[in-house]
Every structure is written in structure tokens, then in C-alpha cells.
BALOBA-1460 file (C-alpha; in Angstrom, 3 decimals):
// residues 208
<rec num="1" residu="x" x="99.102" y="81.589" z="101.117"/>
<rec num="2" residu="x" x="99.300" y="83.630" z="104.268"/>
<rec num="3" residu="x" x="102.746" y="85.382" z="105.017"/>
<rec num="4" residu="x" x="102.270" y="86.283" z="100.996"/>
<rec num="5" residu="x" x="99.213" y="88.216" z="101.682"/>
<rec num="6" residu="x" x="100.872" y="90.238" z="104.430"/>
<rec num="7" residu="x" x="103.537" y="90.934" z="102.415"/>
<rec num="8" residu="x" x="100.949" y="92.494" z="99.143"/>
<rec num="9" residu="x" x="99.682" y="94.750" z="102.285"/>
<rec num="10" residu="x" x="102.842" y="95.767" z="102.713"/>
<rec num="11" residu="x" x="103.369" y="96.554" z="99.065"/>
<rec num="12" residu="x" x="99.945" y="97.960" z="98.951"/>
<rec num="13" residu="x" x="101.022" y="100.578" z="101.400"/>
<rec num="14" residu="x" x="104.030" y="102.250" z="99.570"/>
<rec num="15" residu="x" x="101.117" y="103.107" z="96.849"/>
<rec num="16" residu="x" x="98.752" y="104.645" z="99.482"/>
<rec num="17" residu="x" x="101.567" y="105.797" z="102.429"/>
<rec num="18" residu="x" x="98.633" y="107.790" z="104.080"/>
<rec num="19" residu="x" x="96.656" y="104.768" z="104.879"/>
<rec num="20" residu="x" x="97.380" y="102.518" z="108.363"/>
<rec num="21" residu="x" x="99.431" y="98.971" z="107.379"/>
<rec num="22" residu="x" x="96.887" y="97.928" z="109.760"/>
<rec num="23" residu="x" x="93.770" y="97.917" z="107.654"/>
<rec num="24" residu="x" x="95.281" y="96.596" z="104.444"/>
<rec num="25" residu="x" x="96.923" y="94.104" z="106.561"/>
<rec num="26" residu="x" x="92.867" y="93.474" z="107.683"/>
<rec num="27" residu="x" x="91.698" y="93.537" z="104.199"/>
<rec num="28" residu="x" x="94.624" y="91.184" z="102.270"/>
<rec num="29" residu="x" x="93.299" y="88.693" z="104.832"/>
<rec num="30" residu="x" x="89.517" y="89.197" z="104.700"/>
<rec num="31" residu="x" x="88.567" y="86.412" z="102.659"/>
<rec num="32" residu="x" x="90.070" y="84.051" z="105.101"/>
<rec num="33" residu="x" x="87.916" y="85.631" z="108.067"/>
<rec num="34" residu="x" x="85.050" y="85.073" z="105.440"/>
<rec num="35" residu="x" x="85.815" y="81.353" z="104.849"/>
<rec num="36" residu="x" x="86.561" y="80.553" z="108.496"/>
<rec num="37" residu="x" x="82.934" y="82.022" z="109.030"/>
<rec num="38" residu="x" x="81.083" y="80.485" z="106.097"/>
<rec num="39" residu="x" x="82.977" y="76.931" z="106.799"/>
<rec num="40" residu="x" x="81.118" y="77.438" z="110.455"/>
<rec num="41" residu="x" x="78.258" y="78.759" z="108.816"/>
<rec num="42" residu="x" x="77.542" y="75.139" z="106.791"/>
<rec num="43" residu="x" x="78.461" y="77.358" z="103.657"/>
<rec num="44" residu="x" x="81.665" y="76.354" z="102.712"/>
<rec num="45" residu="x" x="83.708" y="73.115" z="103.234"/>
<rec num="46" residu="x" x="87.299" y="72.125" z="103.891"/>
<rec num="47" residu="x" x="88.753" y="68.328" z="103.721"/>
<rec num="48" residu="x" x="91.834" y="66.994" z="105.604"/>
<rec num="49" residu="x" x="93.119" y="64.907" z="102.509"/>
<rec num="50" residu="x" x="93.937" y="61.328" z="103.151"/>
<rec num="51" residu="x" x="97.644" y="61.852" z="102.328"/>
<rec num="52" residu="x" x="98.032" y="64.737" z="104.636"/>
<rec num="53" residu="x" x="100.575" y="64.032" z="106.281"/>
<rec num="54" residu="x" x="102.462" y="63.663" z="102.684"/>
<rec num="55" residu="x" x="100.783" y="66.628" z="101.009"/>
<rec num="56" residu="x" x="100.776" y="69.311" z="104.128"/>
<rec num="57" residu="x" x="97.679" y="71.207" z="103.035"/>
<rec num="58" residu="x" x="94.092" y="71.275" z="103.000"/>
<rec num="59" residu="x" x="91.568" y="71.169" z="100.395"/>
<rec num="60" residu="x" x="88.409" y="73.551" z="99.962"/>
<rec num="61" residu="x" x="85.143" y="74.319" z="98.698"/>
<rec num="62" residu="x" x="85.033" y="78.061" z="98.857"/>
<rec num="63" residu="x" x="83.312" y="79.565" z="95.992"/>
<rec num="64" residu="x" x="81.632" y="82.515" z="98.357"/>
<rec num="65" residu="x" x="84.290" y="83.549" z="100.017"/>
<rec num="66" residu="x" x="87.664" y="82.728" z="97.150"/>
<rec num="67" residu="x" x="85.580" y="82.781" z="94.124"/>
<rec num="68" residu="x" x="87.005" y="85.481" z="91.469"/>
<rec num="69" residu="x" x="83.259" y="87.303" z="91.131"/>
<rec num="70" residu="x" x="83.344" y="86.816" z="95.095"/>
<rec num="71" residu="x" x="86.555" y="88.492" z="95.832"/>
<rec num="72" residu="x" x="85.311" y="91.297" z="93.417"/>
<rec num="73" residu="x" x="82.648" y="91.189" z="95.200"/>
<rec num="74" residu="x" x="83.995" y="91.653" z="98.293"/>
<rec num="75" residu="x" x="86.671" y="93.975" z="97.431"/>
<rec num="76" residu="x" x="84.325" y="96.586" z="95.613"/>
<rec num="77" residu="x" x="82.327" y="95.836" z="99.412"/>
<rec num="78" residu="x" x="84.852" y="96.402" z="101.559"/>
<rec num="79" residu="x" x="86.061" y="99.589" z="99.348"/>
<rec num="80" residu="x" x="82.847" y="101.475" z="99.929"/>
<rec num="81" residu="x" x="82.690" y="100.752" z="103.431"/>
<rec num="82" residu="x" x="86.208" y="101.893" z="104.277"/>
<rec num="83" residu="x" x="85.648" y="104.879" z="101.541"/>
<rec num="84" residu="x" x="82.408" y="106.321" z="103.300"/>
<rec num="85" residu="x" x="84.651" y="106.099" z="106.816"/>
<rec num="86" residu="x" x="88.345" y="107.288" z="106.250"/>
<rec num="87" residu="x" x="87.954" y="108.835" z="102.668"/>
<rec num="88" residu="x" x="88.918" y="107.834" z="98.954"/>
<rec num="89" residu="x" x="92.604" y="107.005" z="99.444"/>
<rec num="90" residu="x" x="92.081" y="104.537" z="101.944"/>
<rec num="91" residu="x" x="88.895" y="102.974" z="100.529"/>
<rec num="92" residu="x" x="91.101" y="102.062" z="97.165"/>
<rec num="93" residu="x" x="93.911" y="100.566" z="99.182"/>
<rec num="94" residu="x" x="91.617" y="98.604" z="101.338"/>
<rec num="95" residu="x" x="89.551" y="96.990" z="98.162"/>
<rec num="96" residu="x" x="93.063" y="96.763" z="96.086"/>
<rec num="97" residu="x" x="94.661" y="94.872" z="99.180"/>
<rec num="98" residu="x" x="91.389" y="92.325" z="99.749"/>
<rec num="99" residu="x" x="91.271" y="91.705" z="96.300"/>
<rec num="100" residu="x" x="95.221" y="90.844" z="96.017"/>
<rec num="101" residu="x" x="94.283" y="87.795" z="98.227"/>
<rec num="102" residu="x" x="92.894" y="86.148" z="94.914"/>
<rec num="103" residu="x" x="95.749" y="85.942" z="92.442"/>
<rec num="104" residu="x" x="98.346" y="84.916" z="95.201"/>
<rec num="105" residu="x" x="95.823" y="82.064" z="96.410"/>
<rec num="106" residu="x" x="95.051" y="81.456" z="92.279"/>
<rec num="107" residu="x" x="99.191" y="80.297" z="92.073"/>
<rec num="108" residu="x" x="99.457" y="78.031" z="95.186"/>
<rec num="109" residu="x" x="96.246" y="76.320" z="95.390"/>
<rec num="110" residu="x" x="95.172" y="73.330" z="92.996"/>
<rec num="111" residu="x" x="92.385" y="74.078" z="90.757"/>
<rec num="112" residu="x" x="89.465" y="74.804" z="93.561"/>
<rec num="113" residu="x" x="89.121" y="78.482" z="93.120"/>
<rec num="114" residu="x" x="86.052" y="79.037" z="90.681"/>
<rec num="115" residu="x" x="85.687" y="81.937" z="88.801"/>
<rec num="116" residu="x" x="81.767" y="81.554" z="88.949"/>
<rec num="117" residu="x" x="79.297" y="79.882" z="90.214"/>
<rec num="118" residu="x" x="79.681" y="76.568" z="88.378"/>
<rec num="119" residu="x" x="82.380" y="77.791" z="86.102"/>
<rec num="120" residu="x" x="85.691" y="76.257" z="85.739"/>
<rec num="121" residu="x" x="87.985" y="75.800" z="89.004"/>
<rec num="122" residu="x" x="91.741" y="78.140" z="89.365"/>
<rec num="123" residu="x" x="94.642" y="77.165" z="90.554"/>
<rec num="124" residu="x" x="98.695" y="76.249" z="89.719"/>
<rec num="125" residu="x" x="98.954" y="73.651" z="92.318"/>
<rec num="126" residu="x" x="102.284" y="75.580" z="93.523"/>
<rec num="127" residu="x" x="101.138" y="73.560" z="96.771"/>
<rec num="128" residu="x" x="102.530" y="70.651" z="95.574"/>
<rec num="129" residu="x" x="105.679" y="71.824" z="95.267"/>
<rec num="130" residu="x" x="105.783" y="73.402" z="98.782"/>
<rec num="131" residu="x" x="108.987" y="74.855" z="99.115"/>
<rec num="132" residu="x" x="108.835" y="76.371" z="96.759"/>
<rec num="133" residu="x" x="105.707" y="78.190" z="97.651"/>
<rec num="134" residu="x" x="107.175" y="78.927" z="101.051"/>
<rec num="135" residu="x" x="110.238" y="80.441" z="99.084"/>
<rec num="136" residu="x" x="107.772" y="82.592" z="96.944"/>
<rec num="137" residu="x" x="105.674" y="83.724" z="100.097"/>
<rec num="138" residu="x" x="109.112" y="85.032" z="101.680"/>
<rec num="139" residu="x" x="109.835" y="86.611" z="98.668"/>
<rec num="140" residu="x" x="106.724" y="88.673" z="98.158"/>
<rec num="141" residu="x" x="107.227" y="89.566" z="101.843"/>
<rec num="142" residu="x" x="110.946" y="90.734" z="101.299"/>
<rec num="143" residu="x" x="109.417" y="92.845" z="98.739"/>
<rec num="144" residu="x" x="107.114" y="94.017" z="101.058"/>
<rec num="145" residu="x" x="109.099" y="95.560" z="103.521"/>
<rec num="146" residu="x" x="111.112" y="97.066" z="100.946"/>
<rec num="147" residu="x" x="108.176" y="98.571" z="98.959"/>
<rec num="148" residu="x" x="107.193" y="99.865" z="102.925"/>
<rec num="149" residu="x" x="109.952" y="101.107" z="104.431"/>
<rec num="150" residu="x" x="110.516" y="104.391" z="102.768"/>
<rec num="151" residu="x" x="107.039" y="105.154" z="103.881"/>
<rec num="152" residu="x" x="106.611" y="103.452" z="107.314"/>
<rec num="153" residu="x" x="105.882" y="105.979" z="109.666"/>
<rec num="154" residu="x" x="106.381" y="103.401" z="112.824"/>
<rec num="155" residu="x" x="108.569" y="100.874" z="114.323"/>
<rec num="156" residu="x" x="110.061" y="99.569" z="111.184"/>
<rec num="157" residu="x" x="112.260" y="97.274" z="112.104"/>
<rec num="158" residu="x" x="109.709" y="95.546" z="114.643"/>
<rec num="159" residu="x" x="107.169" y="95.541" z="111.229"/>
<rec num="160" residu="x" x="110.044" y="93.537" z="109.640"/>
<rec num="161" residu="x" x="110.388" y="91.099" z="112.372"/>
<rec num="162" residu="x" x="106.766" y="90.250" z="112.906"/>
<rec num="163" residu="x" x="106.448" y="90.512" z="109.145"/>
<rec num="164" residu="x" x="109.424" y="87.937" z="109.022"/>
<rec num="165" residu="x" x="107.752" y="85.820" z="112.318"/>
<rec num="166" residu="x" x="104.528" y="84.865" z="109.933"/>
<rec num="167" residu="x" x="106.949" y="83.521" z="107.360"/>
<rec num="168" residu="x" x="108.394" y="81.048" z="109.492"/>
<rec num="169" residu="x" x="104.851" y="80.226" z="111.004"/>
<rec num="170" residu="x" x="104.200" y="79.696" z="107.485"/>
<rec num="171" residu="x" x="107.179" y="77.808" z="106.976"/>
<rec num="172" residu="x" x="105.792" y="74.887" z="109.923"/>
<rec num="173" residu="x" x="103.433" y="73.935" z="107.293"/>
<rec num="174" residu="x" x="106.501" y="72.142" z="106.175"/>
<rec num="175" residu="x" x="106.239" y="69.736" z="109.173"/>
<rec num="176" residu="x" x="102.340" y="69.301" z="109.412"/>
<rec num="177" residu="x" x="101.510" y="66.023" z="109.418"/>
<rec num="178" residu="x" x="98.239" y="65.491" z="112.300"/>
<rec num="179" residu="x" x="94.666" y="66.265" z="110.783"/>
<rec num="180" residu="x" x="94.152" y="69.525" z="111.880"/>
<rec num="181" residu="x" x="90.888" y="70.643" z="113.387"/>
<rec num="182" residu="x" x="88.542" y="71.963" z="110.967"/>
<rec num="183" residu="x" x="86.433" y="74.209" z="113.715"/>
<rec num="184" residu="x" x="89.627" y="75.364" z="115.235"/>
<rec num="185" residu="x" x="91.229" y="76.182" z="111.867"/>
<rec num="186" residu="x" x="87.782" y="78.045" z="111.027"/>
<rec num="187" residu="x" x="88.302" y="80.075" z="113.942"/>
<rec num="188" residu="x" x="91.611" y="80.519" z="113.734"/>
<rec num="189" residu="x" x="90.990" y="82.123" z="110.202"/>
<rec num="190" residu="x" x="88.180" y="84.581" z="111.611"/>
<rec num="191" residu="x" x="90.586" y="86.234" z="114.153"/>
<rec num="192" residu="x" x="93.654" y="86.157" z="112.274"/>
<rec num="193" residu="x" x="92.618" y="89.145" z="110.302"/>
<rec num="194" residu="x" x="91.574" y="91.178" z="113.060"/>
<rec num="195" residu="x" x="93.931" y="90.357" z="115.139"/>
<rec num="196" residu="x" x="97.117" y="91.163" z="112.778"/>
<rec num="197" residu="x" x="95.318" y="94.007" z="111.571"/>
<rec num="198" residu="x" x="95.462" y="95.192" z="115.418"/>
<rec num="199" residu="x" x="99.130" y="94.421" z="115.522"/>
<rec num="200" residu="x" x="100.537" y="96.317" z="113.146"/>
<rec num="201" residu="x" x="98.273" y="98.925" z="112.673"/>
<rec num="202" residu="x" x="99.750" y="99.805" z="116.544"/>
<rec num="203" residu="x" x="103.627" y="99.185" z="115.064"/>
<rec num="204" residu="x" x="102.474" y="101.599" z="112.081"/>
<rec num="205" residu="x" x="101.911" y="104.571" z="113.904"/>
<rec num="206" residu="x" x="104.243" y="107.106" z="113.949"/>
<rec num="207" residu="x" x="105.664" y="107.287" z="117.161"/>
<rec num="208" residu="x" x="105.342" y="110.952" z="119.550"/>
């Protein structure tokens, strides 16, 4: 899941219109950033599957980063943080839009999310049925920009076309078929966040 989790920051943001897409774009995407760092870090693992190039997705060991007491975890974090900065609203949205990150990533994945420490592993396995989850990830994001446009105080319709340019970067997963680079798909999950969080946090603000 990726354009998915853009699109719950999106939805996010009609319930909390006084708080910048750009952080709950930040925050639906944290616990990528974390894995990315924890995979470098020796604390987390990833595997390029020997039928890759049939399956088009990864596998992972990721219980501190996509576990469900983890996400809590990081949510309820993440909340106080953001709370003790920019106030009460915005430290709710933030920790509601990190914590949306689980359940989307519970439907696509295969059963690798744990909800514990050596509990049982999470996951529908929508992966394997990858249009599909493609078609679901657009969906959530149509919803999205529907849930945010009454509110958007911005450049709307250039939040709709970035919004609609992850989808179809999602959508290449379609075609992937070469191992990917674990260390450059690590980093590439620590500056997503960040950096999308930068993007349209800028086409949020009301324009002067």
C-alpha cells in the first residue's frame, strides 16, 4: 500500500480541516520511514521472493515498525509529539493518520503483520490479486480528494494530480519484474515521507 495511505491523509483531513495535508500526509507514511530505517538498522528484514518477477512484491519481517502494538505505539508517539507542538487538533489527526497505515497494509499484505511480539501474523494477501489492490488504492484515493476538497485551502486541483501521479507510480508495480535493491528501497522509504509531506504541505496552503 502506498497511494492508499495518501489517500486516508486525505480523508483524515476533511475531519481535522485546520491541520496541514502535509503532516498527515508525513504521518500515514511514517511506518514506512521507520522500516526503511530499521531494515538499515539490522532490525528488520525484507526478501526479494524467488518468483518476483511473477508475484511483483516483496516480503517482510517488520514487527517494530508494522506490528499492531507497534503502530499503536507509534501513533499514540507521534500524537504527543505533534500535540505538545501545534495543539490538540492536530496531534489527533497526526496519530489517527499514522495509525491508518495498519489496517490498509493488514488487507494487501499476506499474513506478515504480527499483532505482537510472537503472536499470530495479519494479512488478506490482496497482493496476490494485484489489480485489484491497485484498483482499491485508487479508490481510497478518489475518496480522498473528495473527502478534501471542500476543505482544501490550496491548489486543489494540483493536490489531485500529484495525488493521482502516486497512483500510477503505484500502478508500475504492475510491471516489476528485476530484484529491486533492498538498501535503495530502504532509503527510498525513509525520504518518501518527508519528502511528500514537504510537497503537499506547500500545495495545502492557502494561497495570498
Amino acid at each position: 500500500m502506498f497511494a492508499g495511505h495518501v489517500g486516508a491523509a486525505l480523508i483524515v483531513k476533511r475531519a481535522a480541516p485546520g491541520v496541514g495535508l502535509g503532516k498527515l500526509v508525513a504521518g500515514a507514511l511514517l511506518l514506512d520511514t521507520l522500516l526503511g530505517v530499521f531494515v538499515l538498522a539490522g532490525l528488520e528484514s525484507v526478501k526479494v521472493p524467488d518468483d518476483f518477477a511473477a508475484l511483483h512484491f516483496l516480503r517482510f519481517d517488520f514487527p517494530v515498525s508494522h506490528g499492531f502494538l507497534a503502530a499503536v505505539s507509534w501513533s499514540l508517539i507521534a500524537l504527543a509529539i505533534v500535540r505538545k507542538k501545534w495543539g490538540n487538533e492536530a496531534g489527533n489527526a497526526v496519530g489517527l493518520a499514522v495509525f491508518s497505515h495498519w489496517p490498509l497494509d493488514a488487507i494487501e499484505h499476506e499474513p506478515e503483520l504480527p499483532l505482537a511480539l510472537g503472536s499470530p501474523m495479519v494479512g488478506l494477501s490482496l497482493w496476490h490479486i494485484l489489480p485489484l489492490a491497485i484498483a482499491l488504492e485508487a479508490v481510497i484515493v478518489a475518496g480522498g480528494l473528495v473527502a478534501y476538497w471542500p476543505v482544501g485551502r490550496g491548489r486543489r486541483p494540483l493536490v489531485a494530480i500529484a495525488a493521482g501521479a502516486i497512483v500510477l507510480l503505484t500502478a508500475t508495480q504492475l510491471f516489476a519484474t528485476g530484484s529491486p535493491s533492498l538498501r535503495v528501497e530502504a532509503v527510498s522509504w525513509i525520504v518518501t515521507a518527508p519528502l511528500l509531506g514537504l510537497l503537499f504541505g506547500w500545495l495545502d496552503q492557502e494561497r495570498r
